[in-house]
VOGU-3710 file (C-alpha; in Angstrom, 3 decimals, decimal comma):
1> xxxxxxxxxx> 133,060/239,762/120,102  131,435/236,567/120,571  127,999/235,372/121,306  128,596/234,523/124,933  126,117/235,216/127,245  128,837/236,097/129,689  129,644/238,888/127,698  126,806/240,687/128,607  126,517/243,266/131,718  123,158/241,515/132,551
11> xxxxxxxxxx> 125,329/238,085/133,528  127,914/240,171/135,441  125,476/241,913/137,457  122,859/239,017/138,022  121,572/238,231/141,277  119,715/235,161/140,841  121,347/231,891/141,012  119,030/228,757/140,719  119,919/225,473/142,058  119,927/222,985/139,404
21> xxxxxxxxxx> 121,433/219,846/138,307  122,199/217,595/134,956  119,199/215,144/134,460  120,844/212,104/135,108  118,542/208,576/134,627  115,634/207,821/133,386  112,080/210,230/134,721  108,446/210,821/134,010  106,146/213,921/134,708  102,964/215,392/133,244
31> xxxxxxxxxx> 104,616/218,209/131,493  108,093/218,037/129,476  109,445/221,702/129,015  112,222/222,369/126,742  113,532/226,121/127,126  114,864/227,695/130,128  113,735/231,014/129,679  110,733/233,609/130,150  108,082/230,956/128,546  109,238/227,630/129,688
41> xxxxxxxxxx> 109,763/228,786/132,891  106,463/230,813/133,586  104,742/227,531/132,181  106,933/225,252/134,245  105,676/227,639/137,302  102,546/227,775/136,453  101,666/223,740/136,067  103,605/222,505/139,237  101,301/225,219/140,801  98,361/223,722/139,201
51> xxxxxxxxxx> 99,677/220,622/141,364  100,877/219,084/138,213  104,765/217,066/138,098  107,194/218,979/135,348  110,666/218,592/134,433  112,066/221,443/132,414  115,522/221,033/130,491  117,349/223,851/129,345  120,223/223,048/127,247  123,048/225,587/128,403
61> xxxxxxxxxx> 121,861/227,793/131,689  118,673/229,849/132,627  118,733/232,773/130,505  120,995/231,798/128,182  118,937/233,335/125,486  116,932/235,944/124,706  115,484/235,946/128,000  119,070/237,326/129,680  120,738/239,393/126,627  117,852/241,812/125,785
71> xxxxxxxxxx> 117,418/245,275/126,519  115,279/244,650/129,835  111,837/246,825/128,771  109,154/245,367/130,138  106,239/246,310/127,231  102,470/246,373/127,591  101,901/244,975/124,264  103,885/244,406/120,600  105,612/246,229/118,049  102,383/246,837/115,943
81> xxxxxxxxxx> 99,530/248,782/116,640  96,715/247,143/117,682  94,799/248,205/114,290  97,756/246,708/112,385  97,326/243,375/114,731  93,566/243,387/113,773  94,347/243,322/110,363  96,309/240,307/110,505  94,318/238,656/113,146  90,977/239,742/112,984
91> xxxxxxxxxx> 88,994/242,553/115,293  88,012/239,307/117,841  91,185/237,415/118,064  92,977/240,950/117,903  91,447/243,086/120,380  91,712/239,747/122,569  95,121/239,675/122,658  95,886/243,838/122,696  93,806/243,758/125,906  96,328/240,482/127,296
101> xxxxxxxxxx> 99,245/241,682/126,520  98,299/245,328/128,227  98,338/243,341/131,307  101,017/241,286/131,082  103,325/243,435/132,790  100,963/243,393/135,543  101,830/239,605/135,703  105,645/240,451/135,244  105,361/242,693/138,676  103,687/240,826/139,944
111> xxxxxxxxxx> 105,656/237,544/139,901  108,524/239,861/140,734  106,797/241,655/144,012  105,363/237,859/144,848  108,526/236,005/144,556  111,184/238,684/145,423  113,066/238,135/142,253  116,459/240,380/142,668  115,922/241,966/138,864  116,080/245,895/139,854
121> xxxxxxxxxx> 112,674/246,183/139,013  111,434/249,550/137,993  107,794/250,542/136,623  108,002/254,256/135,430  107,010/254,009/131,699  108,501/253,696/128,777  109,496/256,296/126,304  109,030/255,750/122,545  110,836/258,703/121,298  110,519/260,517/117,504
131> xxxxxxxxxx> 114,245/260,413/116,515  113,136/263,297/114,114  109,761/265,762/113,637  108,427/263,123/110,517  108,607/260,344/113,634  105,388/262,281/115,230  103,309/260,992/112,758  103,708/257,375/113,618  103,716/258,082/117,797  100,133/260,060/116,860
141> xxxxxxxxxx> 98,844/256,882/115,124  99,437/254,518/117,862  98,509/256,743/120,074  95,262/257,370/118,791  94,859/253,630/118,042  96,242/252,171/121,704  93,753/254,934/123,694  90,652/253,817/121,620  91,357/250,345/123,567  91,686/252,116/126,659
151> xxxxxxxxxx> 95,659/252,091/127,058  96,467/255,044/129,127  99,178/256,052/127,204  100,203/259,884/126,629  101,737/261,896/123,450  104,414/264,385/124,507  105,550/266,936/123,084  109,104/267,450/122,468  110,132/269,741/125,422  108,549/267,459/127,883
161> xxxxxxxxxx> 110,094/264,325/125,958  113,861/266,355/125,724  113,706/267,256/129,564  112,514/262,972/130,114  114,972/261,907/128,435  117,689/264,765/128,728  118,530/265,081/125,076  117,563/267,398/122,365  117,900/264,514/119,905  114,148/263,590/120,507
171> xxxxxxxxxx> 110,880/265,463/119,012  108,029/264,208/121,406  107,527/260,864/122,543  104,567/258,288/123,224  104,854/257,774/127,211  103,021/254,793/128,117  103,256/254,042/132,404  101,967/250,704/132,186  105,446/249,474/131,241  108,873/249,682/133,142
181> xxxxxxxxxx> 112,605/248,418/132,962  114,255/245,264/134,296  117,002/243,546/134,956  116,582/240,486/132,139  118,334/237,395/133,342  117,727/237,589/136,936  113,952/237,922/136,212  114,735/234,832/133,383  116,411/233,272/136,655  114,506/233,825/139,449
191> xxxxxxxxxx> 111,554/232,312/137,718  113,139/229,147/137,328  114,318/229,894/141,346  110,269/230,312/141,729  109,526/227,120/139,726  111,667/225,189/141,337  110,380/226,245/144,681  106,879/225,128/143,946  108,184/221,717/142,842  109,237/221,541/139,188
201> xxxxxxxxxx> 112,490/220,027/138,381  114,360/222,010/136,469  118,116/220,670/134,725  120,280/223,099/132,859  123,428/221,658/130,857  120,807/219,373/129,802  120,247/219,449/125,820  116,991/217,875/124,122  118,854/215,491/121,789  115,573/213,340/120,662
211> xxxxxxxxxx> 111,532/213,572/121,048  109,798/210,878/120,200  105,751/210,232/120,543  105,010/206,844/121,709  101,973/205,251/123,366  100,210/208,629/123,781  103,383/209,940/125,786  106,347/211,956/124,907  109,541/210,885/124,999  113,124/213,185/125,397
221> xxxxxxxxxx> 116,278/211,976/125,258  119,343/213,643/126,881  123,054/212,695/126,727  122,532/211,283/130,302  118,765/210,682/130,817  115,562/210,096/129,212  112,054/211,351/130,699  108,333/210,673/129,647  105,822/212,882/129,449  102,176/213,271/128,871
231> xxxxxxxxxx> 101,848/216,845/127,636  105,057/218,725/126,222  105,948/222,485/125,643  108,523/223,344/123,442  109,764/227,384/124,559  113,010/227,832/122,625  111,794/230,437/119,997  115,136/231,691/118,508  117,872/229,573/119,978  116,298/226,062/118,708
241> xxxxxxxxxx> 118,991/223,127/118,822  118,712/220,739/115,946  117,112/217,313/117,232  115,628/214,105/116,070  112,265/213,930/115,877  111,292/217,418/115,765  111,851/220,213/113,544  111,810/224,010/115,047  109,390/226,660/113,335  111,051/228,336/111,004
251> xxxxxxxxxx> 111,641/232,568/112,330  113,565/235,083/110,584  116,729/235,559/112,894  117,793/239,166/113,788  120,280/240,212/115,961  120,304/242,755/118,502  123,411/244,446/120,529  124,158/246,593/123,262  126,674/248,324/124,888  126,580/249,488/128,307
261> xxxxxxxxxx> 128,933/252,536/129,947  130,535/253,029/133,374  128,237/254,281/136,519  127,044/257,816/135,488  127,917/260,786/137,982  125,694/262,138/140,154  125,147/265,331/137,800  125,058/263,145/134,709  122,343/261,051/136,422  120,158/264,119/137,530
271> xxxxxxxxxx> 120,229/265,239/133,515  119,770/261,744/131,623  116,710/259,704/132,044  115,986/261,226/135,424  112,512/259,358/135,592  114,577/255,957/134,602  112,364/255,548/131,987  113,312/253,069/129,513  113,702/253,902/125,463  113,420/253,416/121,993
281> xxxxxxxxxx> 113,305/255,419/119,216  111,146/255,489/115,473  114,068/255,193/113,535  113,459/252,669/110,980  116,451/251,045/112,138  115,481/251,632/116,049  117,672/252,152/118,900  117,130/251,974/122,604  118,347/253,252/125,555  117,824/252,682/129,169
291> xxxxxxxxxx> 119,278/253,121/132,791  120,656/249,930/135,446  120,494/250,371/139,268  123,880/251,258/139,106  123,422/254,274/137,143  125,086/252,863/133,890  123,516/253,686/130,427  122,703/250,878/127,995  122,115/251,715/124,391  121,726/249,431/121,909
301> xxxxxxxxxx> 120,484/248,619/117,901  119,685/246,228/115,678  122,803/243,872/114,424  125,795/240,975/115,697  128,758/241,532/116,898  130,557/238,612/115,338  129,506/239,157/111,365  131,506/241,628/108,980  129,703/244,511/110,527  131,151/244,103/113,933
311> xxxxxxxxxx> 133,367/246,886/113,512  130,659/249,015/112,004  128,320/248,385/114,690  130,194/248,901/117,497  131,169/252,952/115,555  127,845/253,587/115,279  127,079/252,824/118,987  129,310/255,422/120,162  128,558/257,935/117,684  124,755/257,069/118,598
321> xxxxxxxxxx> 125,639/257,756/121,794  127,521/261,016/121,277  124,862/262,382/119,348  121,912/261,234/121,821  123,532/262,807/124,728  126,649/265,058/123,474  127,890/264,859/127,440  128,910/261,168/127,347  130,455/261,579/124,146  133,938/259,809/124,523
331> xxxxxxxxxx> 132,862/257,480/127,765  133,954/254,253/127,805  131,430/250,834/127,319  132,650/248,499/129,553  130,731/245,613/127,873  128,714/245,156/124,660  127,267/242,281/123,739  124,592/240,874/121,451  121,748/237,769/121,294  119,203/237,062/118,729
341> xxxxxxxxxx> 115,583/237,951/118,294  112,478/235,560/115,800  110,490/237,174/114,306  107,436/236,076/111,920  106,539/237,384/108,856  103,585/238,990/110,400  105,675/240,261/112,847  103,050/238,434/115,516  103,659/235,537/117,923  102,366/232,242/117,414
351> xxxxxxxxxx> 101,337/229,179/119,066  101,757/225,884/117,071  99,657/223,469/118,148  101,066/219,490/118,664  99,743/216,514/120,130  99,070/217,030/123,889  101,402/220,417/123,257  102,288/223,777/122,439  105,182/225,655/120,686  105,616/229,301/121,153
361> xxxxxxxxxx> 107,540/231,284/119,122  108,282/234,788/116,919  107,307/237,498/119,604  109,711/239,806/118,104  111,560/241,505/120,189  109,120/241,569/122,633  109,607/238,558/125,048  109,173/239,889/128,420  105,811/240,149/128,581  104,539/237,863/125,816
371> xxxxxxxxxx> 106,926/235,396/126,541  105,731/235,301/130,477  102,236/235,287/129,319  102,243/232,616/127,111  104,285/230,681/128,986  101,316/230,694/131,974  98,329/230,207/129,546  99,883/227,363/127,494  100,391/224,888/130,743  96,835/225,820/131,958
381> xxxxxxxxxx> 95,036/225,157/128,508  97,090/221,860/128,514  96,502/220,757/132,053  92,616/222,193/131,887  92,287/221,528/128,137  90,210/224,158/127,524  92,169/226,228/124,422  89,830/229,392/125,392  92,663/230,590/127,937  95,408/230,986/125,238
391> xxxxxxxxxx> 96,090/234,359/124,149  95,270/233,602/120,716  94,297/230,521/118,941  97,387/227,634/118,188  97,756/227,054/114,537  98,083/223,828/112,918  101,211/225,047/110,979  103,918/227,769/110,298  105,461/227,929/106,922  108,072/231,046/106,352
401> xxxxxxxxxx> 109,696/230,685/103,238  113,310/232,263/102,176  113,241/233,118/106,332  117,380/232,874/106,761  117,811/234,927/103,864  115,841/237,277/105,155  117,611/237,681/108,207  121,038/238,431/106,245  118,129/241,358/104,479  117,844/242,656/108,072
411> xxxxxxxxxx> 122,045/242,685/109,040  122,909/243,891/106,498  120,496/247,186/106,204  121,249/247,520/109,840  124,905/247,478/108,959  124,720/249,769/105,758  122,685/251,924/107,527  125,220/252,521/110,783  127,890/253,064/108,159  126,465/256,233/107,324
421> xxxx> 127,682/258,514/109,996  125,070/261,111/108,911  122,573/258,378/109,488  121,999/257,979/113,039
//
C-alpha cells in the first residue's frame, strides 16, 4: 500500500474538479498562499473576497493531503475538552476558541449550501461511542464540561447508542448534532473551485522551492515562476516540503488509515448507522466509522499502510469490523488507504506568527473545521491587521523537541496494540 492519494475512495468518488494551471512566469499579489487544502484555500477565498489579489500554490493537487484522505467528520470543536483546553490556554483565550470552533461547522455548511460544493454533505451528528462500560466515564466528563459552554450535546445510553449505531459493541455514546459527515476532498476541492471563482489564482503541480523576504515583500520561487507578495500564509501543516528559506514547525507525525467496503444492501443499510451519523470510539487507540452516499462503510484507526505494520493493520481492520458489526464480517474493502495527521504536544493548534504572515499548523486530527476556520480569520487579520479576529493569539515560536521520535511512539503502540486480536 502506498501513500497515494489515489488510493483512497474519497479520490475515486470526487466530484469536484478545479480548473488550474502550473504558475508559469514571473507574478505579484497581496497574499502568497502555500497549501492547497482546507486552510489555504478558505484563506485564499476569503482575501480575494475581501477584494484583495492572491495566488495560492499547491505543490501536487487540491486535497492532496489531509484535507482529501481523512475520515470526512465534520467536528464542532477538538479532541480535548474544553476544561482541558483552558488549562493549556487559559479560561479567556480558551473559552474563546471552544465557542469558535462550535461554530465552525456552521461555516463548513455553509460554504457548502452557498457554493454548491458536490461533497455529499450530511449534518446529523456525530456519535462518540464508549467501546466498553469504563468509556462512560470519559463521554460523562465532556459532556458535563461541553454543556456548561452551552454545546447542545446529549449522553446516551447504550440501547439508544446500540440501535444508532446498530451494534452491540457500543455502551452509550456522546451525540452531539452540531456536527455531520462529508465527503473530504471534494469539499478540499470545491473550495479552491469557490476561490477561484471569486478571483484568486490558484496553481497546483506548483511546489514552493524558495521564500525569501526582501524589501518588505515576499518572495517564492517555483521550478517555472517566481511571485511577490506583500503578506504570506503558509497552510501545509503535516505535508511540509523542505525549502530554502524557511523551515516548517516541527509536529509529531501520525498516521491514520481507512478502509472502505462495497455498497451496503438495503437491509444492511436500514440496521447500520441508520441516522448516517458519523463515529468514533474511546478506545485509547480510537477507531471510526462512518457511512458515504453510496451506502459503503468506512472504518478506520490510527497507523500507515506502508511501515512494518501494514500487514497488522490492515487484520485488525477487518477483525474491527467483524466485531463492530458481526453481519459484515467477511465483506470485502474495496480500497484502504492512509494520510498523515500533526499534532502538537499540547494536542492544540497553533498560529505562528511571521512578518506580514501566518502559519497554521497541529490541529490534530481535526482539520475540517479548524482548518476552514483558521484559514478565513488568518487572511482577514492580515488584510485588516487587527490580530483580535484570530481564533487564538499567533505565537512567536514553536519548539517540539524529540517530535519524529515520537511519532514512531505513536505507530508503533497503534501497531502492538492491533496485534492483539483480543484487543480491539
Amino acid at each position: 500500500m502506498t501513500s497515494d492519494l489515489t488510493d483512497s475512495l474519497w479520490h475515486q468518488t470526487c466530484q469536484e474538479n478545479p480548473a488550474s494551471s502550473v504558475l508559469s512566469g514571473e507574478a505579484t499579489a497581496d497574499l502568497v498562499v502555500i497549501g492547497g487544502g482546507y486552510t489555504g484555500c478558505s484563506a485564499a477565498l476569503k482575501a480575494a473576497e475581501m477584494g484583495a489579489s492572491v495566488c495560492l500554490l499547491e505543490a501536487e493537487v487540491f486535497g492532496h493531503g489531509g484535507s482529501g484522505r481523512n475520515v470526512g467528520l465534520v467536528n464542532a470543536g477538538l479532541w480535548l475538552p474544553p476544561e482541558d483546553i483552558n488549562a493549556r490556554l487559559g479560561a479567556e483565550i480558551g473559552n474563546h476558541l471552544s465557542q469558535a470552533l462550535g461554530q465552525a461547522p456552521d461555516l463548513v455548511y455553509g460554504l457548502i449550501d452557498r457554493f454548491k460544493i458536490a461533497c455529499e454533505p450530511v449534518r446529523n451528528g456525530t456519535l462518540h461511542c464508549a467501546h466498553a462500560p469504563s468509556g462512560m466515564q470519559d463521554l460523562q466528563r465532556r459532556a458535563d464540561q461541553l454543556q456548561a459552554i452551552g454545546a447542545p450535546v446529549q449522553l446516551l445510553e447504550a440501547a439508544e447508542a446500540r440501535a444508532r449505531v446498530g451494534s452491540e459493541a457500543v455502551h452509550g455514546a456522546l451525540f452531539d448534532p452540531r456536527a455531520g459527515t462529508i465527503q473530504p476532498l471534494g469539499f478540499a476541492r470545491g473550495l479552491a473551485r469557490a476561490a477561484i471563482s471569486a478571483g484568486a489564482r490558484l496553481h497546483d503541480q506548483t511546489p514552493a522551492q524558495a521564500i525569501t523576504r526582501n524589501n518588505g515583500c515576499w518572495e517564492v520561487a517555483t521550478p517555472r515562476g517566481h511571485i511577490r507578495a506583500k503578506h504570506l500564509i503558509m497552510a501545509t501543516n503535516a505535508y511540509a516540503r523542505p525549502m530554502s528559506g524557511y523551515k516548517a514547525p516541527a509536529i509529531v507525525p501520525v498516521h491514520y488509515f481507512q478502509g472502505a467496503t462495497a455498497p451496503l444492501t438495503t437491509a444492511q443499510k436500514a440496521q447500520i448507522l441508520p441516522g448516517l451519523e458519523g463515529c468514533w470510539d474511546s478506545a485509547m487507540v480510537m477507531s471510526s466509522w462512518r457511512m458515504d452516499q453510496k451506502g459503503r462503510l468506512v472504518i478506520g484507526a490510527m497507523g500507515a499502510l506502508d511501515h512494518l505494520g501494514s500487514n497488522i493493520h490492515q487484520g485488525w481492520l477487518k477483525r474491527k469490523l467483524s466485531a463492530v458489526f458481526p453481519a459484515l464480517s467477511g465483506i470485502k474493502l474495496e480500497s484502504q488507504w492512509f494520510g498523515r495527521i500533526a499534532m502538537t504536544g499540547e494536542y492544540l493548534p497553533k498560529i505562528e506568527k511571521l512578518e506580514e504572515g501566518y502559519v497554521s499548523f497541529g490541529y490534530s486530527g481535526r482539520g475540517i473545521g479548524p482548518g476552514t476556520l483558521f484559514g478565513q480569520q488568518m487572511a482577514q487579520a492580515l488584510l485588516t491587521k487587527d490580530e483580535s479576529l484570530l481564533p487564538l493569539p499567533a505565537s512567536s515560536g514553536h519548539s517540539l523537541p524529540f517530535a519524529r521520535l515520537r511519532g514512531a511512539y505513536y505507530e508503533t503502540g497503534a501497531t502492538l496494540i492491533h496485534l492483539v486480536k483480543d484487543r480491539i
